[in-house]
C-alpha positions in Angstrom: 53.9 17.3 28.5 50.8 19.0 29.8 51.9 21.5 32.7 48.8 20.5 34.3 49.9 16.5 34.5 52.3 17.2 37.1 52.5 13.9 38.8 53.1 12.3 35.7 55.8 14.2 35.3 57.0 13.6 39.3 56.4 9.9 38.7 59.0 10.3 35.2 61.5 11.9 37.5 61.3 9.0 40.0 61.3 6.2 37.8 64.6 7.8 36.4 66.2 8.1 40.2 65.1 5.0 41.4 63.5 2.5 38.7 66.4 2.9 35.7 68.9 1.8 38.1 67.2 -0.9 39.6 67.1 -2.5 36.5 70.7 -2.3 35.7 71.0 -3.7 39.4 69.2 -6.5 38.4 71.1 -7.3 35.2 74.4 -7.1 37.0 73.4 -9.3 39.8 71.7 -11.7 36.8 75.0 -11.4 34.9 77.5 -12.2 38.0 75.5 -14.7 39.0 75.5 -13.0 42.7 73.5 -14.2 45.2 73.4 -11.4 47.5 71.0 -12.7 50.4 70.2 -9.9 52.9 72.4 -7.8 51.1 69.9 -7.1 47.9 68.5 -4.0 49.7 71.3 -2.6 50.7 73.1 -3.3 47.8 70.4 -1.8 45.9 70.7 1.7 47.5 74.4 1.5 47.4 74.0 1.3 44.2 71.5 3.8 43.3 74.1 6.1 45.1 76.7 4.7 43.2 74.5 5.3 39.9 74.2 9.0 41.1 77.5 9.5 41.8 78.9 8.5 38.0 75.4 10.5 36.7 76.6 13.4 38.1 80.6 13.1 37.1 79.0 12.2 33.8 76.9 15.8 33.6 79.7 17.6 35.3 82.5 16.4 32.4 79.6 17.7 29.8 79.2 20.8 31.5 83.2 21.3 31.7 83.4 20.7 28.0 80.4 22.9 27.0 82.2 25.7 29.2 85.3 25.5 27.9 83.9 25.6 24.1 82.0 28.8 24.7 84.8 30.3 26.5 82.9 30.5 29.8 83.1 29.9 33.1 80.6 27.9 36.0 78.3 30.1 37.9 79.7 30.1 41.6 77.7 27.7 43.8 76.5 27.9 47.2 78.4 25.3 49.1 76.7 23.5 52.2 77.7 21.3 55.0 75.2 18.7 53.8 74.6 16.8 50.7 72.8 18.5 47.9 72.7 21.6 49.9 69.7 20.5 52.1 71.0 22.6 55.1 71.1 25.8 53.0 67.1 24.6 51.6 65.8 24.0 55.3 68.0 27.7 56.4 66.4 29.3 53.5 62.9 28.0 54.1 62.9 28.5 57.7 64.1 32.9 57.0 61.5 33.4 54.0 58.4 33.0 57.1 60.3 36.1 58.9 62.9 37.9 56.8 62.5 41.4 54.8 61.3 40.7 51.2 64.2 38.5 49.1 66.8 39.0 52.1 67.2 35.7 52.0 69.0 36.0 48.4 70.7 39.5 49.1 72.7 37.4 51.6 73.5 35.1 49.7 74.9 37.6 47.4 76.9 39.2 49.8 78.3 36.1 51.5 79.6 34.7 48.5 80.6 38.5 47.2 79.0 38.1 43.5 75.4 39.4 42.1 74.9 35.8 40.2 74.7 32.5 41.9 73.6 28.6 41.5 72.3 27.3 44.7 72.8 24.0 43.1 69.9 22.3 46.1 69.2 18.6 45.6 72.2 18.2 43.0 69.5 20.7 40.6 70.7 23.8 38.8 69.2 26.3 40.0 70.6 30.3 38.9 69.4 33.5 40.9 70.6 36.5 40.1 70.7 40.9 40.5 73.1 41.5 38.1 71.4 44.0 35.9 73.5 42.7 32.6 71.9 39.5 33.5 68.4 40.8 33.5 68.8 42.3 30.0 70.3 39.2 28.6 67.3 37.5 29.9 64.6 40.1 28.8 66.1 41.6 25.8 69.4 40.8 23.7 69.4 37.3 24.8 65.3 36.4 24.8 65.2 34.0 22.8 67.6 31.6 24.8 65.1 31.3 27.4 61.5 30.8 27.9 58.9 30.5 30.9 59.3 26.8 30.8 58.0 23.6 32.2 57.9 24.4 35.8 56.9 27.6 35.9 53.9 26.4 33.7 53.8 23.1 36.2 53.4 25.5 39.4 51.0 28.0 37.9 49.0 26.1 35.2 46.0 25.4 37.5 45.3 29.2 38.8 47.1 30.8 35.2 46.2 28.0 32.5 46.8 29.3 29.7 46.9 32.8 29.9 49.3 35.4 28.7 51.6 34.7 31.2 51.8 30.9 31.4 52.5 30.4 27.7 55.1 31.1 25.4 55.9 31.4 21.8 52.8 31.5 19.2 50.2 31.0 22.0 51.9 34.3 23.9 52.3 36.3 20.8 48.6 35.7 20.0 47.4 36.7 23.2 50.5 40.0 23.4 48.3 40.6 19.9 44.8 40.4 21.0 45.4 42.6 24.2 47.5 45.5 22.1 45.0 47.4 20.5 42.8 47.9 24.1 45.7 49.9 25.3 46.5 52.3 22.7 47.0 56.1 24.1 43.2 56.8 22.5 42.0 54.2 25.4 43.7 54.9 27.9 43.2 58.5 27.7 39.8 58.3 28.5 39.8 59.0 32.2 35.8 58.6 32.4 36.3 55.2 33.7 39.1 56.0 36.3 36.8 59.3 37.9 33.8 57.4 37.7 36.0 54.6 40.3 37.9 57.6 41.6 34.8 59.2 43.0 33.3 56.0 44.7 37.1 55.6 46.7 37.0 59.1 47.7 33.5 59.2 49.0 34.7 55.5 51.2 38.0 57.8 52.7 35.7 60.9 53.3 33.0 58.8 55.4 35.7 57.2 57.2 37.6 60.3 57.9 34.2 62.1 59.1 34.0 59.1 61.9 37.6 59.5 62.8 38.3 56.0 61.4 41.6 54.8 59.5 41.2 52.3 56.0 42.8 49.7 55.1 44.7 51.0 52.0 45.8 48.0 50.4 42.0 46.7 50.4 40.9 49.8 49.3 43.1 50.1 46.2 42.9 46.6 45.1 39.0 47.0 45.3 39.6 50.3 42.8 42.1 49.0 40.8 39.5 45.7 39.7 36.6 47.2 39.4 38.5 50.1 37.2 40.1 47.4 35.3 36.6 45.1 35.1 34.7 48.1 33.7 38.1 48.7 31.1 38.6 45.5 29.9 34.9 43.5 30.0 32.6 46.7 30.1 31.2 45.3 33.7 31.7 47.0 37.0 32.3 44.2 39.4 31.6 46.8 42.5 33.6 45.4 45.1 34.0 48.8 46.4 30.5 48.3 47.3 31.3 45.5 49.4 32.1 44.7 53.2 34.8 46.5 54.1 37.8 45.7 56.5 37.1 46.7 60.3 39.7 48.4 62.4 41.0 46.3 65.0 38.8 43.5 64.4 39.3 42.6 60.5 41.7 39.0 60.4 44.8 38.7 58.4 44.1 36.9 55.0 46.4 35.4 52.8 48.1 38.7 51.7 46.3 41.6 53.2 43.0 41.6 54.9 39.7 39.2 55.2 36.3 40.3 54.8 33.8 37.6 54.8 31.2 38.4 52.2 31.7 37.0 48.6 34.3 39.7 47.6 36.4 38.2 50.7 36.0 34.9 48.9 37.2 35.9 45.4 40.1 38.3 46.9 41.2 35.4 49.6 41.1 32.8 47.0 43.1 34.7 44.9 45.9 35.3 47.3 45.9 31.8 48.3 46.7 30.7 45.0 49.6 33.4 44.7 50.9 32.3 48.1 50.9 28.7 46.7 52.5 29.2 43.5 55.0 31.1 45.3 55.7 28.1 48.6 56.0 25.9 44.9 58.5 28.0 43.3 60.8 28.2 47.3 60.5 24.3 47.2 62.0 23.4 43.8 60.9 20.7 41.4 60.0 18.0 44.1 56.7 19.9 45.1 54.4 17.8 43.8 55.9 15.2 46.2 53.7 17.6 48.8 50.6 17.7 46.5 50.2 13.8 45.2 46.8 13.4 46.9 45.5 17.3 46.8 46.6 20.4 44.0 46.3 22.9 46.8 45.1 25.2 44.1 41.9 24.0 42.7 39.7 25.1 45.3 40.9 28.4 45.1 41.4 28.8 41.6 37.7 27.2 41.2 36.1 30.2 43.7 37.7 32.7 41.5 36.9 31.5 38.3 33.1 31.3 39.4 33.4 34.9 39.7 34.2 35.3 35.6 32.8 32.6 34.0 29.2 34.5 34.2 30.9 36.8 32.3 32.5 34.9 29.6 29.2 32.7 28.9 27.3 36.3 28.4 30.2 37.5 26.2 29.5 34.3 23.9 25.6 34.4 24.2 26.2 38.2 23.2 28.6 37.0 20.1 26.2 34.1 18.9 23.4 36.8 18.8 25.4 38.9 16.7 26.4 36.1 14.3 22.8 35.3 13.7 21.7 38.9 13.5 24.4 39.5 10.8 26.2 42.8 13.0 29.6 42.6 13.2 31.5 45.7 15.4 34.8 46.9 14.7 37.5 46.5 17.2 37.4 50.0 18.4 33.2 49.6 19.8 34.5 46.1 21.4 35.1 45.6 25.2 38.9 43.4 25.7 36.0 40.5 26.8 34.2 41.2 23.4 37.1 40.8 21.7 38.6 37.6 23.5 35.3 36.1 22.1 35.2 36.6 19.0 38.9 34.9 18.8 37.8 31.7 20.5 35.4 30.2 21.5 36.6 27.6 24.4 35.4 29.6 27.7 38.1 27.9 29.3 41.4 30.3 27.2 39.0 33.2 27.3 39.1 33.0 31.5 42.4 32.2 31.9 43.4 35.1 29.7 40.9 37.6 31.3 42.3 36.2 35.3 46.1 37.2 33.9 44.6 40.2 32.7 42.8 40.9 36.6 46.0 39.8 37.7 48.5 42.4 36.2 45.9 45.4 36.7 44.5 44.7 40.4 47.8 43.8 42.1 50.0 46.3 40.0 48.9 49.1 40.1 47.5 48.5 43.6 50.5 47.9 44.7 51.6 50.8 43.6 49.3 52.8 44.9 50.0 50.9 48.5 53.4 51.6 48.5 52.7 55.8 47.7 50.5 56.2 50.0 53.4 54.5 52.3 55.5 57.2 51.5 53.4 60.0 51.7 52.7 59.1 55.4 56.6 58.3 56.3 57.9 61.8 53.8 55.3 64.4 54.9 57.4 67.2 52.6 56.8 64.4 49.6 53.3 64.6 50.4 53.2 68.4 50.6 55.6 69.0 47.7 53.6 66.8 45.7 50.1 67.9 46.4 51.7 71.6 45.6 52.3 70.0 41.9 48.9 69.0 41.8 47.0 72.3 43.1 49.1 74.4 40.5 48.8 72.4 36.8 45.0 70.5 38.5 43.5 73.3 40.7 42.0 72.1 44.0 39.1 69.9 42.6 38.1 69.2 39.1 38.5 66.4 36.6 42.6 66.9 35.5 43.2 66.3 31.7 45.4 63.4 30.0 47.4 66.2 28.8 47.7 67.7 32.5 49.1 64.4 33.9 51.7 64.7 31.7 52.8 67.8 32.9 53.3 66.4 36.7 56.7 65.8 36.7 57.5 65.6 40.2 54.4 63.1 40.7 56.0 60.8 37.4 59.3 60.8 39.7 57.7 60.1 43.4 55.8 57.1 40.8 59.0 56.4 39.6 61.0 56.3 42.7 58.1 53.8 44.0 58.2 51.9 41.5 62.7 51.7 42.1 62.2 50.7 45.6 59.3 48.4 45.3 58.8 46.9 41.8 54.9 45.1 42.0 57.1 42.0 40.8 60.0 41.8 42.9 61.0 38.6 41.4 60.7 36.4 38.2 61.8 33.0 36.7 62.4 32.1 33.2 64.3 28.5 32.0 66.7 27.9 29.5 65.5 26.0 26.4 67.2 22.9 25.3 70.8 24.5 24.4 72.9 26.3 26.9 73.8 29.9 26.6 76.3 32.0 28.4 75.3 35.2 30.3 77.3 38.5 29.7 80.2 39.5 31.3 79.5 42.5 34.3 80.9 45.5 36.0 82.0 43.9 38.9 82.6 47.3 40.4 80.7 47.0 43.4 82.4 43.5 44.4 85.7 42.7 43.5 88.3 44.3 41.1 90.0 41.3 40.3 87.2 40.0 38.8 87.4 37.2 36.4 85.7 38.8 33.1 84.7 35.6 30.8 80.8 35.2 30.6 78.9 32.9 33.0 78.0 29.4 31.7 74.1 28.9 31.8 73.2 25.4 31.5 70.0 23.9 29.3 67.1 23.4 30.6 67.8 25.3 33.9 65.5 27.8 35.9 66.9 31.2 36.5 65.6 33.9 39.1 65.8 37.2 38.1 65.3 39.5 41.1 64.3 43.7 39.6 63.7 44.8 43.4 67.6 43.8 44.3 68.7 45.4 41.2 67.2 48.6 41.7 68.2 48.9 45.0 71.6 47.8 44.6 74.7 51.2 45.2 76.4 50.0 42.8 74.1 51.3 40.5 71.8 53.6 42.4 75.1 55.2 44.8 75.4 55.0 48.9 70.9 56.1 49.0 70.2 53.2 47.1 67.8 52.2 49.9 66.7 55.6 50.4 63.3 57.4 48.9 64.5 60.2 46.9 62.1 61.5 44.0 64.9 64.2 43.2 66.9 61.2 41.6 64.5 61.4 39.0 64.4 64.9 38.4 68.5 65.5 38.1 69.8 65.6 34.8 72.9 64.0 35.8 71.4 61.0 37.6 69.5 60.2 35.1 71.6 60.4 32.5 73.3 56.7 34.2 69.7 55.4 34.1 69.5 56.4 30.4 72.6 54.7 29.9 71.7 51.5 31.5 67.8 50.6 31.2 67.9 47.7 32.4 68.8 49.1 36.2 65.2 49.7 36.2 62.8 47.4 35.4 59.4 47.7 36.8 57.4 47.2 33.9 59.6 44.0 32.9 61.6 45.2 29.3 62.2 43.8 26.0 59.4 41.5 23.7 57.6 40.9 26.6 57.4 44.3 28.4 54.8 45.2 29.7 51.8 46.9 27.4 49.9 47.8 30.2 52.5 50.5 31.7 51.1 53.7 30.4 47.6 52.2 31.6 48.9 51.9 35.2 50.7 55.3 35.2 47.7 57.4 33.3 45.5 55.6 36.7 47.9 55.5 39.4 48.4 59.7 38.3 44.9 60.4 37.8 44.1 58.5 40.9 47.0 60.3 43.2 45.7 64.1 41.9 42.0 63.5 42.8 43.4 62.0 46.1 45.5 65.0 46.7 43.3 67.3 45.8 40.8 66.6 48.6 43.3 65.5 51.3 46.8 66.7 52.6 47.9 64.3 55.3 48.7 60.8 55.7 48.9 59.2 58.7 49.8 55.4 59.4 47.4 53.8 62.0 50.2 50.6 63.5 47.9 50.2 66.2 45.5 48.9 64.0 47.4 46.3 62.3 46.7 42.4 62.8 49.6 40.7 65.0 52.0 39.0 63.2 51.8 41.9 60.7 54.3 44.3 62.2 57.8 44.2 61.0 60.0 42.3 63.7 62.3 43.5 66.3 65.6 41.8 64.9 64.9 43.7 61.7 66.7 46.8 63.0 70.3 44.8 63.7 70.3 44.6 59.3 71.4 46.9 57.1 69.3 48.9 54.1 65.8 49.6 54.3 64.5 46.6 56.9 66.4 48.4 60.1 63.6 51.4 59.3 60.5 49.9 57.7 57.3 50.4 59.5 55.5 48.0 56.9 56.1 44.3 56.8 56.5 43.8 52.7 56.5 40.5 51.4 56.2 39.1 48.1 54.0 36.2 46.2 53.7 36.6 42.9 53.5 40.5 43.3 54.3 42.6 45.9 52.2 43.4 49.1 51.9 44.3 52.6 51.7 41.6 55.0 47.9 42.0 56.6 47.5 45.6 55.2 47.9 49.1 55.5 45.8 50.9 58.5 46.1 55.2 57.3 44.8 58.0 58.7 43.6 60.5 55.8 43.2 63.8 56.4 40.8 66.1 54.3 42.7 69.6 53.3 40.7 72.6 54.2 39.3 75.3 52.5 
């Protein structure tokens, strides 16, 4: 069924709760020959609960005899007061408006003492897990058990379409194909583009540190990051960094950060709005088109941002039908990513959705990223000095540095790195079993229980499964007692990472296996070239609290936890990628001399 036809496919779901067994309701009663009076109603729901009931023995005793074929056992299962879990839902819903980025989940793990779970809500399958065996089997040596799915396509279809990361099978391996060649080394070695965007940023933090004013970080970088990426991939600077920026004290909270007004505030609010919706989707399960029958909260937003590329893609296919009738045909190589997209298609609608996913992965990546650094520079001052010490001796003190120069920044690749560990850009992700059910690896239960039991986990068909990289990488069982801690040095000693070499899949920024990321030396070559022509013209980082919007501050009862929420002085929070809630207010400091 069309992903985009998702009442249809409510309507379907209903008709099997409540229409099927109406019907057999009405043959018995036609059969017995009961007149039930006053009774029908009643009767009918008792029934219907009845019907249920038997369903779900019925699925159960499948299930039991599927497990015990493959050797398996169930997932554990969250077990509430109320039917289908409904207390646990509304408890859960209520902690994601105020809790530290997927708390909710980690105690879940540790109430029930496991790193895989099925919170089973409204009598659905539904898997999360942080078991990093799990995540492989997912990504890599299991892949082809699983697959984004219906839902996932349902929830994001309207803002995604049909982009890279909504589809699967031939449609994504066509699209994994197009995109390759635009980031070979040879492209993204060309750091033209990234100083060119580099300069612009650095000229915005200069005036503001000459007026004794602190930026909004998070704005800043997502503004460098797109119009980087928009020059990169469609040969067209969309110079938001040009644009209105965020005021001190008086700029509102938008949906992820903060709200300017002009038209980039438009594109960058609808944008985050969509994310945010997808995300409230994904928290409410399969019955959320129940909340959207009348109104798909995403087509205004998604129709704002869209108006923003499709200018772009009509002048890529005016540009293409010139060609044709000229008789010039370019190789690849003199082709922008846009350029390219057209001369694969020509339905405007595939070429935008696959240029938003592209926007999508390389604004709010790699600016989260950069977010997040810049976090740590302020709260790790000998970081920040260590680091711009690197930089000084392979870069000098200003200068355009070399591809081959980056490479040589080792302690910057492990302050990246140890970023990247603590806060993955996608802290989550879902995939769905396809029509068979599978069974998920056995683990090192090490950090739980020592009596664990060691057959594999039974993973149903047709079932969504959470995966969750930022619990994984922060998890002691893998990463020792500083799990929670930022500590580049882990990246630097032999020893520690020889146990990350052993086990990949404890560290997953970048996703891993056929659908890895093949924009991850593209986000490190800009995040490093970015960081040493930051460094090398200023050497302190100060965060500016007083300058955040209320509600944007992390909250008192955050201290009484454990891990990193008891000393966070950001609020991070997560909807579709990761972010800071209302911003980042900094200080930067201009080195002397």
């Amino acid at each position: 069924m069309n992903p985009a036809l998702y009442r249809i496919r409510l309507l379907c779901d209903l008709c099997r709760t409540f229409l099927i067994p109406a019907i057999f309701f009405a043959l018995a009663l036609q059969l017995t020959r009961w007149q039930l009076g006053y009774f029908t109603l009643p009767g009918y729901f008792g029934f219907i609960v009845a019907w249920t009931v038997l369903k779900g023995w019925y699925f159960q005793y499948r299930q039991d005899k599927q497990i015990r074929s493959l050797g398996a056992r169930p997932i554990p299962r969250l077990v509430g007061k109320w039917p289908g879990n409904i207390d646990i839902l509304l408890k859960m819903m209520t902690a994601f408006k105020t809790s530290y980025v997927l708390d909710v989940y980690l105690q879940l793990f540790e109430e029930y003492q496991c790193t895989t779970l099925n919170t089973r809500i409204l009598w659905i399958d539904n898997i999360i897990s942080m078991d990093q065996e799990h995540s492989k089997f997912i990504l890599a040596t299991g892949f082809n058990h699983f697959w984004r799915g219906t839902y996932q396509k349902e929830r994001m279809e309207t803002f995604l379409g049909q982009g890279i990361f909504n589809r699967d099978d031939d449609m994504w391996r066509q699209h994994r194909m197009t995109a390759r060649p635009f980031f070979a080394r040879d492209r993204i070695s060309d750091c033209e583009n990234f100083e060119k965007h580099c300069a612009r940023t650095l000229r915005i933090l200069s005036s503001l540190e000459a007026n004794d004013e602190p930026c909004e970080a998070q704005d800043l970088y997502s503004r460098f990051t797109l119009d980087a990426a928009s020059e990169f991939l469609f040969g067209q600077d969309l110079e938001t960094l040009a644009a209105e920026l965020p005021i001190p004290g008086k700029t509102e909270m938008g949906p992820k950060g903060s709200a300017t007004e002009d038209t980039w505030g438009a594109f960058a609010k609808a944008f985050e709005l969509s994310q945010q919706n997808i995300t409230r989707r994904g928290r409410i399960g399969n019955l959320w088109p129940l909340f959207e029958l009348f109104e798909d909260k995403n087509e205004k937003p998604s129709k704002v941002v869209r108006e923003w590329l499709n200018p772009l893609v009509r002048q890529a296919l005016e540009e293409k039908a010139r060609a044709e009738k000229a008789g010039i045909c370019s190789p690849v190589t003199e082709k922008t990513f846009l350029q390219h997209l057209a001369d694969s298609t020509d339905d405007p609608v595939l070429i935008c959705d696959q240029l938003l996913s592209m926007l999508l992965a390389s604004r709010d990546t790699t600016a989260c990223s950069l977010t997040y650094i810049t976090y740590f520079l302020a709260t790790e001052p000998g970081v920040a000095e260590r680091l711009r010490a690197e930089v000084l001796e392979h870069c000098g003190s200003q200068g355009i540095p070399s591809f081959e120069q980056l490479k040589n920044l080792r302690y910057m690749r492990a302050v990246i790195n140890e970023t990247l560990r603590l806060f993955p850009p996608v802290p989550l992700n879902v995939r769905e079993t396809r029509s068979s059910p599978c069974v998920l690896p056995y683990s090192d239960p090490t950090y739980y229980d020592a009596s664990y039991d060691s057959r594999p986990l039974y993973m149903p068909a047709n079932t969504t499964i959470v995966y969750l990289p930022l619990l994984t990488q922060r998890n002691p069982a893998l990463w020792g007692h500083d799990a929670h801690a930022f500590d580049p040095e882990r990246w630097l000693q032999p020893e520690r990472i020889a146990r990350f070499v052993a086990n990949p899949a404890m560290f997953t920024p970048f996703s891993a296996g056929p659908r890895i990321c093949i924009g991850q030396n593209y986000a490190y070559t800009q995040m490093s070239y970015f960081l040493v022509r930051l460094l090398q013209k200023f050497d302190k980082f100060t965060l500016a609290p007083e300058f955040q919007p209320e509600g944007s501050l992390p909250p008192v009862e955050w201290k009484e936890r454990r891990g990193r929420q008891s000393f966070e002085c950001v609020w991070p929070a997560a909807a579709l990628t990761l972010y800071v809630k209302g911003g980042m207010w900094v200080r930067f400091r201009k080195a002397k001399g």
